[in-house]
C-alpha positions in Angstrom: 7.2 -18.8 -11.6 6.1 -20.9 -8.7 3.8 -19.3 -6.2 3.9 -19.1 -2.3 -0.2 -20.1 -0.9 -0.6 -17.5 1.4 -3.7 -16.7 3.8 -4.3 -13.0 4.9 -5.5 -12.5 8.5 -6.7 -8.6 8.8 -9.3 -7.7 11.7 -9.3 -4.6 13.9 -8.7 -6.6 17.6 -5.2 -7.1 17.8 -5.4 -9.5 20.5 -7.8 -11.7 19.3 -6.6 -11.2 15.5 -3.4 -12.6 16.5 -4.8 -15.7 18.5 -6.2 -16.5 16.1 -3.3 -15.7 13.3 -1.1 -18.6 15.4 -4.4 -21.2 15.7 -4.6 -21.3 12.1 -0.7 -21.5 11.2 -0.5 -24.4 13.8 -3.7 -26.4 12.4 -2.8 -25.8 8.7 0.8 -26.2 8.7 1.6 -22.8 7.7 4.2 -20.3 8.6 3.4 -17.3 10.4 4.5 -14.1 9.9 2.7 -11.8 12.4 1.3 -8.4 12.6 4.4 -7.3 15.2 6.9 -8.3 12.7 5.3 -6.4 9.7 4.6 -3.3 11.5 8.3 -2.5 11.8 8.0 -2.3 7.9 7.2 1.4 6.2 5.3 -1.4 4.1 3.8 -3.7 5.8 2.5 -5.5 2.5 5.4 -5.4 0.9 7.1 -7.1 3.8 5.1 -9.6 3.8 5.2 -10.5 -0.1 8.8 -11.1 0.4 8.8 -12.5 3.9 6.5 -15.3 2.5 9.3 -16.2 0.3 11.0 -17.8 2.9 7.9 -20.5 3.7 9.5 -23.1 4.9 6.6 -25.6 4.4 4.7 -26.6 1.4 1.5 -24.6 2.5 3.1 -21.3 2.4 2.4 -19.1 5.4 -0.4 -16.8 7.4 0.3 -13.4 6.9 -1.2 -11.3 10.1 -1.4 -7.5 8.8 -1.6 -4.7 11.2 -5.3 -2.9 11.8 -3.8 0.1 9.9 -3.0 -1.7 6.7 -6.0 -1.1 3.9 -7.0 -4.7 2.9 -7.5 -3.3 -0.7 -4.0 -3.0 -1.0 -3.3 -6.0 0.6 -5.8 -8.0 -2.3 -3.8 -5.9 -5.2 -0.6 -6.5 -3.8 -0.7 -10.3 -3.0 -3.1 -11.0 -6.1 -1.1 -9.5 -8.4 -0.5 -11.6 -12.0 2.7 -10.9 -11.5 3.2 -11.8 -7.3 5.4 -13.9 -5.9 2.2 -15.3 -3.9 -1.4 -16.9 -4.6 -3.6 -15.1 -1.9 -6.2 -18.2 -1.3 -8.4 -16.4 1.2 -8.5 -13.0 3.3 -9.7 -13.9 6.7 -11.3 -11.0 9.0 -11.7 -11.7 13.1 -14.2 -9.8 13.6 -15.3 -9.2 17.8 -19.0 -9.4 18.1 -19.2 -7.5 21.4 -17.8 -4.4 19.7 -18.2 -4.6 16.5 -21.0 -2.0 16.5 -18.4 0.2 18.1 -15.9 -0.3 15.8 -18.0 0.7 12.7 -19.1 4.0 14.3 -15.7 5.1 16.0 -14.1 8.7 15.1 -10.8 8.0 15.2 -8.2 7.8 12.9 -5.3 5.4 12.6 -1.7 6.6 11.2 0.0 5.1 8.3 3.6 5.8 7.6 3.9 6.8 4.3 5.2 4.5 1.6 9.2 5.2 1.8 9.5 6.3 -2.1 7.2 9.3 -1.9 8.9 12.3 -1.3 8.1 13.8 1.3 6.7 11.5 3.2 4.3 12.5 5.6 1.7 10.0 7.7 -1.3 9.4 6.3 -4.8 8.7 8.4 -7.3 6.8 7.7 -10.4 6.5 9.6 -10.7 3.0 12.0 -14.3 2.9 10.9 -13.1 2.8 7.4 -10.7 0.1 8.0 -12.9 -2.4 9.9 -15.8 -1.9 7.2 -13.1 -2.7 4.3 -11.7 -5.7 6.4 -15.0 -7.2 6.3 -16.6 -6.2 2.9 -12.9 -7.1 1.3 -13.0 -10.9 3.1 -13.5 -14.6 2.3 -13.6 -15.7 5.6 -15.1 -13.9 8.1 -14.8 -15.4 12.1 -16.9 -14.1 15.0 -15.4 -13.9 18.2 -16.4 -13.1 21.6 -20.2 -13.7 20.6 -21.2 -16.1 23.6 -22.6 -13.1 25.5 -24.4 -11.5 23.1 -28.4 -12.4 23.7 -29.8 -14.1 20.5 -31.7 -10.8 19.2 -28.5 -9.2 18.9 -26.3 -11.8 17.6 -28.8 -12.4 14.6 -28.5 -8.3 14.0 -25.0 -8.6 14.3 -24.9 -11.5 11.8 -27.2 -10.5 9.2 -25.6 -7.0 9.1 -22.2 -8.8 8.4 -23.9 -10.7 5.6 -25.1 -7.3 4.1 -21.8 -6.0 4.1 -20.2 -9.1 2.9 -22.7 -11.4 1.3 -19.9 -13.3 -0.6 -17.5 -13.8 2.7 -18.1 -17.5 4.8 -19.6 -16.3 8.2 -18.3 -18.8 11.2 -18.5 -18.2 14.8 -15.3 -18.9 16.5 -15.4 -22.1 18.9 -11.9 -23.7 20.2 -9.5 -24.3 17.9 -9.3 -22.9 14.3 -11.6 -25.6 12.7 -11.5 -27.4 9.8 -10.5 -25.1 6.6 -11.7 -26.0 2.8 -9.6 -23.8 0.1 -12.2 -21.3 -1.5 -10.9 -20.0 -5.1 -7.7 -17.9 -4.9 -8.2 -14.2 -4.7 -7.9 -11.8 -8.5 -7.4 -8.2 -8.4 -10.6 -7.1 -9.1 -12.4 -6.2 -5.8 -16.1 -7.2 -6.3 -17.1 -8.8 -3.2 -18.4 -5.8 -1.0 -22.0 -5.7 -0.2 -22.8 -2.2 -1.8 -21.2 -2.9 -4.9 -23.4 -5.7 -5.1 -26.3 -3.8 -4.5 -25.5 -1.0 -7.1 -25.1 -4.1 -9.8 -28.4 -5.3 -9.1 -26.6 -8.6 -7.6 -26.9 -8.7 -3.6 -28.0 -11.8 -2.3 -27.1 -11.6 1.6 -26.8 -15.4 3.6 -28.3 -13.9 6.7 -31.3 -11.7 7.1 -32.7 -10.0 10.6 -35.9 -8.0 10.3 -33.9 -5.3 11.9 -31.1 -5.1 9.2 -32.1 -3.7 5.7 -30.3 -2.1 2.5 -31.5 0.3 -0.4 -30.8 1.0 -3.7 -31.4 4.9 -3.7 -31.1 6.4 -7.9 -31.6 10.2 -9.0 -30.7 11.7 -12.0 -30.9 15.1 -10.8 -27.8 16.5 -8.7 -27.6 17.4 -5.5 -27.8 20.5 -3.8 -24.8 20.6 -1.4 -25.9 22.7 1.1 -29.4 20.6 1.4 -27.2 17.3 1.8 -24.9 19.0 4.5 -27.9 19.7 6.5 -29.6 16.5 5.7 -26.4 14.5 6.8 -26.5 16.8 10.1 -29.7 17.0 10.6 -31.7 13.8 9.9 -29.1 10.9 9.5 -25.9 11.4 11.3 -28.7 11.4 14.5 -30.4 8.6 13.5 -33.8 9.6 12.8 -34.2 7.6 9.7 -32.5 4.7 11.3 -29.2 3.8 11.6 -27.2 3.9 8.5 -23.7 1.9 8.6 -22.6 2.2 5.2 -23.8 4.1 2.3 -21.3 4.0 -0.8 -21.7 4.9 -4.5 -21.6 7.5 -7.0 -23.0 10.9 -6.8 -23.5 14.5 -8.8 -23.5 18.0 -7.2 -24.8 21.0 -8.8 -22.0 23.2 -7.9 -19.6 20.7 -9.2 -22.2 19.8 -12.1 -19.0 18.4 -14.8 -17.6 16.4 -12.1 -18.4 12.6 -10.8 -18.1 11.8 -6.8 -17.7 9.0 -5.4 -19.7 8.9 -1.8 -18.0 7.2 0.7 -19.8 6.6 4.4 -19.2 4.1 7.3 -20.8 5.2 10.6 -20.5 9.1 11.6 -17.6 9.6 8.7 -18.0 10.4 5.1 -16.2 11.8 2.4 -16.5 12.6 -1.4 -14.2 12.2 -3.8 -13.5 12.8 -7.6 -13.7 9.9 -10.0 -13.7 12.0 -13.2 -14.6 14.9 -15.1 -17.1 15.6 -18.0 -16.0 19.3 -20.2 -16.9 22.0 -18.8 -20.4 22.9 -18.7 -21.5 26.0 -20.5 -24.8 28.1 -19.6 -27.2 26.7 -23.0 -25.7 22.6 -21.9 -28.2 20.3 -21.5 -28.6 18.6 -17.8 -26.5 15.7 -17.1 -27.8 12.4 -17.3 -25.3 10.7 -14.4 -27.0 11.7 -10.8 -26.6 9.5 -7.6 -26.2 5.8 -7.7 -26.2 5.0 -4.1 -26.5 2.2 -1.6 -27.5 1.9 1.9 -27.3 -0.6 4.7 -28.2 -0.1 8.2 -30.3 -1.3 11.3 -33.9 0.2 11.2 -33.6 1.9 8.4 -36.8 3.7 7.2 -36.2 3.6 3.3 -38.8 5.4 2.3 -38.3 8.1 4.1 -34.5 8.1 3.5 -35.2 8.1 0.0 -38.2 10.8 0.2 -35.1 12.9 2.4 -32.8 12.5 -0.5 -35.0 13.6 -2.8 -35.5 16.7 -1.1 -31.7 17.7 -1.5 -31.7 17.5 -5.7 -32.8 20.1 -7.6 -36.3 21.2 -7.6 -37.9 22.1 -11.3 -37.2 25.4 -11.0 -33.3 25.1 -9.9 -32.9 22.7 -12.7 -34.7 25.3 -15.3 -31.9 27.6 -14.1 -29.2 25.8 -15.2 -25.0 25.3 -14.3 -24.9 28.9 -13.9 -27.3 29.7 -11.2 -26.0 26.4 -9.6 -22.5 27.4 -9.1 -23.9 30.5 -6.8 -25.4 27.5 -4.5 -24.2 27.2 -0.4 -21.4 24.4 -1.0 -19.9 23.5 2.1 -17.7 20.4 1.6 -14.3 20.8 0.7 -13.1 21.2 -3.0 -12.0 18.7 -5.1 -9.0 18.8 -7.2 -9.8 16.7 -10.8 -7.7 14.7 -12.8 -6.5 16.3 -15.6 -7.2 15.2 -19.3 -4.0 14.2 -21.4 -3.1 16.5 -23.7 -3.8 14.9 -27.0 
């Protein structure tokens, strides 16, 4: 089966995202299918698989995806084995004058619902989740609109991108599109964010700034729930110990002591989600070995004061003595989660 070469351009500026969408069709010979066009879609990356059939040059196309389209699906769909394309790099604009912005906003965008689930209701996803994916899910990553930015904040700015994305190719936009050497094509798996790389012991950022700093924060104990709402309240949504932009990993709550989370923060928003289940935990069980595998990257972070904090919120000696069954009487504020089921056998 012969492939179509496509480039992905995702970034959360529309304006500038499409500038420079149509720069690099025109310097690389490529078709362009823009962001407009797709959006008309129910499935925007579906559209754009079959839209890039129809390159009618030997490069294949630029495929500009609408800010509300998740760049994970995007990866899966044009990486697939079996895809009509070769996804040779995901390319993020990113605006340096708000890009700070962007990662705390509190809005959500809506996404139309595939058109085979029944019903169909919008989804939302948050815009801070969106931008953080474009860039931690990126080859390419250009800067725009960074000219006014004094060189203290630019090198913040920079570095932080390189913490998110230490495997993307940071460039700072200047007329034109530039030259633009072929990387590797894309695979499905989706390795390349910064706090998967931190978790794997194999984070190695480009760019440093004395201001920007991550952490590798590991517990085996769980977490009392209504500790970490007030923690998350409290001390870090305010910024006390520093500005945390994304924290990501895996995490264990007492109340839900047979179930695995995965933590999932950009700016002011965070959720937790189930990954999987253990059986049930009875009263005489031993305590779980799987806690919180967790990092962190931010501006000013304290770390050991985060990490002293985080301690505070798992189980003392005398909860854990207690056992699952005193646990599940603990303050659990966040909402509940709804587990896969095992397979009957």
């Amino acid at each position: 089966m012969t492939q179509i070469d496509v480039i992905a351009v995702v970034g959360s500026c529309g304006a500038e995202r499409q500038r420079h969408a149509e720069r690099l069709a025109e310097t690389t010979g490529r078709m362009l299918v823009s962001a407009r066009r797709l959006a008309l879609s129910p499935d925007p990356v579906d559209e754009a698989a079959a839209l890039a059939s129809w390159a009618d040059t030997p490069a294949g196309a630029v495929l500009e995806f609408p800010h509300e389209t998740l760049t994970t699906e995007v990866i899966g769909a044009l990486a697939a084995p079996d895809a009509t394309t070769r996804l040779l790099d995901v390319v993020c604009v990113a605006d340096a004058s708000h890009l700070l912005d962007d990662l705390r906003r509190e809005t959500y965008a809506r996404r139309l619902a595939p058109p085979w689930w029944h019903p169909s209701p919008p989804q939302y996803v948050a815009h801070a989740m969106l931008t953080v994916t474009q860039l931690e899910y990126a080859s390419v990553i250009v800067l725009v609109n960074w000219e006014p930015l004094p060189t203290a904040t630019l090198s913040t700015v920079m570095s932080l991108i390189s913490h998110l994305a230490p495997h993307a190719r940071l460039r700072l936009q200047r007329d034109g599109a530039g030259q633009w050497p072929a990387g590797p094509p894309y695979t499905p798996a989706q390795t390349r964010a910064g706090w998967l790389g931190i978790l794997s012991d194999d984070f190695d950022p480009h760019m440093t700034d004395p201001r920007v700093r991550a952490m590798r924060y590991e517990n085996v104990r769980p977490l009392h729930p209504g500790r970490l709402e007030r923690l998350l309240d409290d001390r870090i949504e305010p910024g006390e110990l520093g500005t945390v932009i994304r924290s990501a990993g895996f995490c264990r709550f007492a109340t839900r002591p047979h179930l695995v989370g995965r933590w999932e923060h950009v700016g002011s928003m965070i959720s937790f989600e189930p990954l999987g289940g253990d059986d049930l935990v009875a009263d005489d069980d031993e305590l779980l070995a799987v806690g919180q595998d967790l990092a962190f990257i931010g501006i000013d972070l304290d770390r050991d004061a985060l990490a002293a904090a985080l301690d505070a919120t798992a189980l003392t000696d005398e909860e854990l003595a207690a056992g699952p069954a005193a646990w599940a009487g603990f303050a659990d504020p966040f909402p509940t989660w709804v587990p896969a089921t095992r397979p009957a056998e």
